[in-house]
C-alpha positions in Angstrom: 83.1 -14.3 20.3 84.3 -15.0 23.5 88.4 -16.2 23.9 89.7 -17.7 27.1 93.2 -18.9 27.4 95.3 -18.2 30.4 99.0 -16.9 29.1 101.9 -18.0 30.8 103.6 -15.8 32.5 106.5 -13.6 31.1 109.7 -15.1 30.4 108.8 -18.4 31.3 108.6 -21.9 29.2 105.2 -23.9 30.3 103.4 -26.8 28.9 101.9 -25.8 25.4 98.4 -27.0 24.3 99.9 -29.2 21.6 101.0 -31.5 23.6 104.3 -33.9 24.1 107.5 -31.8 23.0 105.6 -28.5 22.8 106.4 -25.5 25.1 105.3 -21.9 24.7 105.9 -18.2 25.7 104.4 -15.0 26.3 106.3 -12.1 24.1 104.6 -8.8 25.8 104.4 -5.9 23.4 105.2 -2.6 24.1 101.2 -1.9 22.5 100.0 -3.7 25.9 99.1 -6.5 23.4 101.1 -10.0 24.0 102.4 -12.2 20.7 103.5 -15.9 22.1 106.6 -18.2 20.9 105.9 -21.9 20.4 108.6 -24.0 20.4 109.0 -28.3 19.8 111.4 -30.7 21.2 111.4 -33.8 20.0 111.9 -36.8 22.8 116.0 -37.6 23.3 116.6 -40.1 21.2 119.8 -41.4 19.5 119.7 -40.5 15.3 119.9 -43.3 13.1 121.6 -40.7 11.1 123.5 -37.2 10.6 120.2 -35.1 11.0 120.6 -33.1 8.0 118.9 -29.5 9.4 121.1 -29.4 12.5 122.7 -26.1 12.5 119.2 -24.3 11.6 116.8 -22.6 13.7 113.4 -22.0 11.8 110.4 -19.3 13.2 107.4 -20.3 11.6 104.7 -17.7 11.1 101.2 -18.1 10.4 99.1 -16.4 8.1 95.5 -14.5 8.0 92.8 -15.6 10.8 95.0 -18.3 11.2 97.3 -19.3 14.4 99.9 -22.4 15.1 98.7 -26.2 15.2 100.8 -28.1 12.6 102.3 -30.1 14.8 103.3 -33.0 11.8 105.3 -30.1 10.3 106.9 -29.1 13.7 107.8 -32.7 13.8 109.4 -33.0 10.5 111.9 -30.1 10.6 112.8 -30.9 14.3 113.4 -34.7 13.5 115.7 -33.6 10.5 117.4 -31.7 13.2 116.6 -27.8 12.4 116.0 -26.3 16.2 111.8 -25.5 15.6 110.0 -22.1 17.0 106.5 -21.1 15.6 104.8 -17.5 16.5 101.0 -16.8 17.2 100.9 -13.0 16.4 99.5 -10.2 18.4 95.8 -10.7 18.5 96.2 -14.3 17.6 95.5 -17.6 18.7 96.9 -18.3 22.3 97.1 -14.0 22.7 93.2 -13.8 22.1 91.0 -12.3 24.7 87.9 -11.1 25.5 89.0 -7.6 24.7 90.9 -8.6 21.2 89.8 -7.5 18.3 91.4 -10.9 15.8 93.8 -10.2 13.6 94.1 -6.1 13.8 96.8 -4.4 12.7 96.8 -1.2 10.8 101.0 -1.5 9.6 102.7 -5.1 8.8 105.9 -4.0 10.0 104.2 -3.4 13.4 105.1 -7.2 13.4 108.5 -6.7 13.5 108.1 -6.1 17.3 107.5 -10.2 17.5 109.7 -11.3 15.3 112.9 -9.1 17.0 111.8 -10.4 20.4 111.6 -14.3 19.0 114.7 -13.9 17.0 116.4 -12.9 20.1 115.1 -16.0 22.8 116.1 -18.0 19.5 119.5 -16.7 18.8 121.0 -16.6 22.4 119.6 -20.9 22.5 121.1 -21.5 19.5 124.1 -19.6 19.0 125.7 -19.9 15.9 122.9 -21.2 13.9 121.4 -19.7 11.0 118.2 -18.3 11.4 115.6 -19.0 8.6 111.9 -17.8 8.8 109.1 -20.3 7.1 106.2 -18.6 7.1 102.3 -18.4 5.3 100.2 -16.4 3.2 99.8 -13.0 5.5 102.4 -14.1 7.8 104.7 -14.5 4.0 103.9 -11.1 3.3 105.3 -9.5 6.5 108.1 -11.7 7.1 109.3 -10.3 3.6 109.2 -7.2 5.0 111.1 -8.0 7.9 113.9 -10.3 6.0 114.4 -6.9 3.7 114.4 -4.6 6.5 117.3 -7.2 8.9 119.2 -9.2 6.3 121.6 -9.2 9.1 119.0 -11.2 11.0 117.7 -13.5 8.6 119.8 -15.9 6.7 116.7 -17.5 4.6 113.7 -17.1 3.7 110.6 -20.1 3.2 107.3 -19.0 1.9 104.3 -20.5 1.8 101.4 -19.6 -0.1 102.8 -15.9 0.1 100.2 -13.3 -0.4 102.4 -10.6 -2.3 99.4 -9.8 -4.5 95.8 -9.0 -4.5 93.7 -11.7 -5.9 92.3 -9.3 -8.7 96.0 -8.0 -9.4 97.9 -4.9 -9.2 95.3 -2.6 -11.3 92.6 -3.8 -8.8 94.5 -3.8 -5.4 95.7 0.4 -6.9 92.4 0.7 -7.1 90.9 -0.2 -3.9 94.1 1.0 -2.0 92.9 4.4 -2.5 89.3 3.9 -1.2 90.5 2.1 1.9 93.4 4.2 2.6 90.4 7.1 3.1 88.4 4.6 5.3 91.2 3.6 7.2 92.2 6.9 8.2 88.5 8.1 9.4 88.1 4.4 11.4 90.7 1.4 10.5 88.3 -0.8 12.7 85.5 0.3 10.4 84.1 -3.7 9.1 84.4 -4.7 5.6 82.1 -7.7 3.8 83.1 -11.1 4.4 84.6 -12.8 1.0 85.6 -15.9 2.9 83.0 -18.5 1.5 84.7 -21.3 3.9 86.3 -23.4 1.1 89.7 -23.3 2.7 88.0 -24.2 6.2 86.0 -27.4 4.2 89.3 -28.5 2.4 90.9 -28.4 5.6 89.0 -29.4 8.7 88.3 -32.7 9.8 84.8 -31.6 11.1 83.7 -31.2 7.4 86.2 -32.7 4.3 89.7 -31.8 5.7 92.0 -34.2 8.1 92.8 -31.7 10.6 91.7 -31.2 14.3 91.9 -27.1 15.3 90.2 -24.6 16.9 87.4 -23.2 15.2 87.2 -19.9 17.3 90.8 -19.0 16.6 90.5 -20.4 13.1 87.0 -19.4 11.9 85.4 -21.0 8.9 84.9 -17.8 7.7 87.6 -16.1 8.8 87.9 -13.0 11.1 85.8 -10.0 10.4 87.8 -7.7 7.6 88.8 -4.3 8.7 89.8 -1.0 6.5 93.0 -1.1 8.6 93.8 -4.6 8.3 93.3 -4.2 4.5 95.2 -1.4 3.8 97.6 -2.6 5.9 98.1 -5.4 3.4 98.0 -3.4 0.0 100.6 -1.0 1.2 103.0 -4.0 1.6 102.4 -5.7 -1.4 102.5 -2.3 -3.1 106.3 -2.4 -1.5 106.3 -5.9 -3.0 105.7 -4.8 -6.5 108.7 -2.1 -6.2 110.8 -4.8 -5.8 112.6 -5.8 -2.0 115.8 -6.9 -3.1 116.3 -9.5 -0.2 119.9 -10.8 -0.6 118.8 -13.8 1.3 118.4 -17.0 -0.4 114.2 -17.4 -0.9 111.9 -20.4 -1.6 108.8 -20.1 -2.6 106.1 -23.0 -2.5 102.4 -22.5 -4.3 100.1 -24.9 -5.3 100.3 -25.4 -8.9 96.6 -23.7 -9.7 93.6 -22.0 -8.1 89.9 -22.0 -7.6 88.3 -18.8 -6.6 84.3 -19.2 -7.8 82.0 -18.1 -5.5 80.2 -22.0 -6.1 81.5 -25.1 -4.3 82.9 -27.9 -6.7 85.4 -31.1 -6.1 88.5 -28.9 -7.4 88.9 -27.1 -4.5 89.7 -29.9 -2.6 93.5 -29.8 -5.1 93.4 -26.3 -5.3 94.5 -23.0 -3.5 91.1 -21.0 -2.7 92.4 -18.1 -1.4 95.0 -16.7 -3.6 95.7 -16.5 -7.3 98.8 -18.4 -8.0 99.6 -17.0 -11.0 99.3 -13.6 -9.9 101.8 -14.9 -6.8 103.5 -16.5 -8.9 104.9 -13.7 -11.3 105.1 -10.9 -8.2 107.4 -13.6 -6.2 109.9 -12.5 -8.9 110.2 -9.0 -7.2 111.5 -10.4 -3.9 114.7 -10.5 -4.6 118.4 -11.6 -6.3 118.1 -15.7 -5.5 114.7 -16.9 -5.9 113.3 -21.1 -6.0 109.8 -21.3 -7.1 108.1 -24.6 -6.3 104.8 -25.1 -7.9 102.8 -28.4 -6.3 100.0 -29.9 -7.9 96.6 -30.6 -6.0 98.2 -28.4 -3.1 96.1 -26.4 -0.9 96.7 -23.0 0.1 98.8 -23.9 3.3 100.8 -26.4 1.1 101.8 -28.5 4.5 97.9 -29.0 5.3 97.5 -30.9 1.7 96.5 -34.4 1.1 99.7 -37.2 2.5 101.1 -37.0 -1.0 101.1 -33.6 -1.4 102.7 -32.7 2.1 105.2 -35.7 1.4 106.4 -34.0 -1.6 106.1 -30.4 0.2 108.0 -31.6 3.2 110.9 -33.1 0.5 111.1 -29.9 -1.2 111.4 -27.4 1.7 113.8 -30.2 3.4 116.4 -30.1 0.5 116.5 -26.9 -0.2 117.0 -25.7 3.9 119.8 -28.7 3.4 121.3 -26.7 0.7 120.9 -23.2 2.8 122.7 -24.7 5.5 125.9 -26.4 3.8 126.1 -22.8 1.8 129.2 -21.2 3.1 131.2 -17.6 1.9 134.4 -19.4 1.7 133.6 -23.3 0.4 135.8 -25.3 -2.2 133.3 -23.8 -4.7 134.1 -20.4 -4.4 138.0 -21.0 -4.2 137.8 -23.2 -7.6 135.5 -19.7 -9.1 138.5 -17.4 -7.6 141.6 -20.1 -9.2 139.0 -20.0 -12.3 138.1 -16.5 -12.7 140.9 -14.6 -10.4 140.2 -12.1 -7.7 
């Protein structure tokens, strides 16, 4: 698979593939590797109203064989006024090369390398807002991880699709852990079969059934090649998952309200998550932490914001009014003096 895309250089804002309002930035890595930070800025123009997000600065993170091109979304939370940053991950997207090998990593929190280096171009723009993190399926699962390990850092947390769980459960992900852990240590590049049948690709794409225009190399209908280090990788987070996280940041959770995962094409995947089991998802999200708001929206895909209009509309609304409520939430509001003149203290 051959990559080309010329990386700006370090440090420095340039033009962004996306188009109008879209900048980006290389992150180099101390691994040699490079991550890049997207951000959008919506042309000047005076609000017909009190933007409602001002005051928030979100990172979006993408998920599995994946990389950042929603620009709709992009354009939502920066019109409601959040201040709007995306990542493409190490060996990602705008980082691939000729020498990558998409999508490798062997430890999640290998991520965290990104996501300190974006949080900190991010905070020193915008200081004084609160940083939330909105991320997708994988790109869930690690920033989890990362929220957990800096709650200084992270003041909220958005999930999409998270994939906390093996599709085939806890018992079956224990299982295979084992066996891959093994592999993984002898030769974490050492290929795995392809389960991606290219449902989520057809539901998605507007070169077969979908509505959206991206690139197929960095977003193969297939997916990326599995590895044993990429997989164990994955089963050793979501075994941190099931122990439970404890986040003390306020977390939303969004998941299409059911799943398709047969091996044979039918019309129901075109309303349905193909990629993870929701229930599954569902039940683990409760192990995230103290403050948890699960959404559950029907005929959703698995990226919730790539869904039919109606969908989105409804998605867009949800994650909207509850990063509304995240921002207004303050330590010492009228709220918490009528609990003290209530309850004392």
């Amino acid at each position: 698979m051959a990559f080309q895309f010329r990386s700006p250089a370090a440090g420095r804002w340039e033009a962004d593939l996306l188009g109008e309002g879209f900048a980006r930035r290389t992150l180099p890595l101390s691994d040699g590797s490079t991550a890049t930070l997207i951000r959008h800025r919506p042309k000047s123009a005076r609000p017909q109203f009190a933007p409602p997000l001002r005051g928030l600065a979100i990172l979006y993170v993408h998920g599995w064989s994946d990389y950042f091109f929603q620009r709709e979304l992009a354009q939502f939370l920066s019109t409601a006024g959040a201040d709007f940053y995306a990542l493409d991950l190490r060996n990602y997207g705008r980082n691939l090369t000729a020498d990558s090998t998409p999508g490798f990593i062997t430890d999640l929190e290998d991520y965290f390398e990104e996501f300190d280096a974006a949080h900190r171009i991010i905070s020193s723009a915008h200081p004084g807002t609160r940083f939330v993190m909105l991320a997708h399926s994988t790109g869930g699962l690690s920033a989890a991880l990362y929220a957990a390990a800096h709650p200084a850092k992270v003041d909220a947390l958005a999930l999409n699709s998270p994939w906390l769980e093996f599709q085939a459960s806890e018992l079956g992900r224990t299982a295979l852990a084992k066996l891959l852990a093994v592999a993984s240590g002898r030769n974490p590049h050492r290929n795995l079969p392809t389960i991606d049948p290219g449902f989520y690709t057809r539901t998605v794409s507007n070169r077969f059934e979908g509505e959206w225009d991206y690139d197929l190399q960095w977003r193969p209908a297939n997916g990326f090649t599995l590895s044993a280090g990429f997989i164990s990788a994955v089963f050793a987070a979501q075994a941190k998952v099931k122990k439970g996280l404890e986040l003390r940041q306020p977390v939303l959770v969004l998941l299409s309200a059911r799943d398709y995962l047969l091996p044979r094409w039918n019309d129901a995947a075109t309303r349905s998550d193909v990629a993870l089991n929701v229930q599954v998802v569902a039940q683990r999200s409760i192990n995230l932490g103290r403050e948890l708001h699960l959404v559950r929206l029907p005929d959703a895909l698995h990226d919730v914001f790539l869904s039919a209009a109606p969908v989105r509309s409804a998605a867009y609304l949800r994650l909207g009014s509850w990063l509304a409520t995240v921002k207004n939430r303050q330590a010492d509001s009228s709220l918490a003096r009528s609990v003290r003149r209530t309850v004392g203290g």
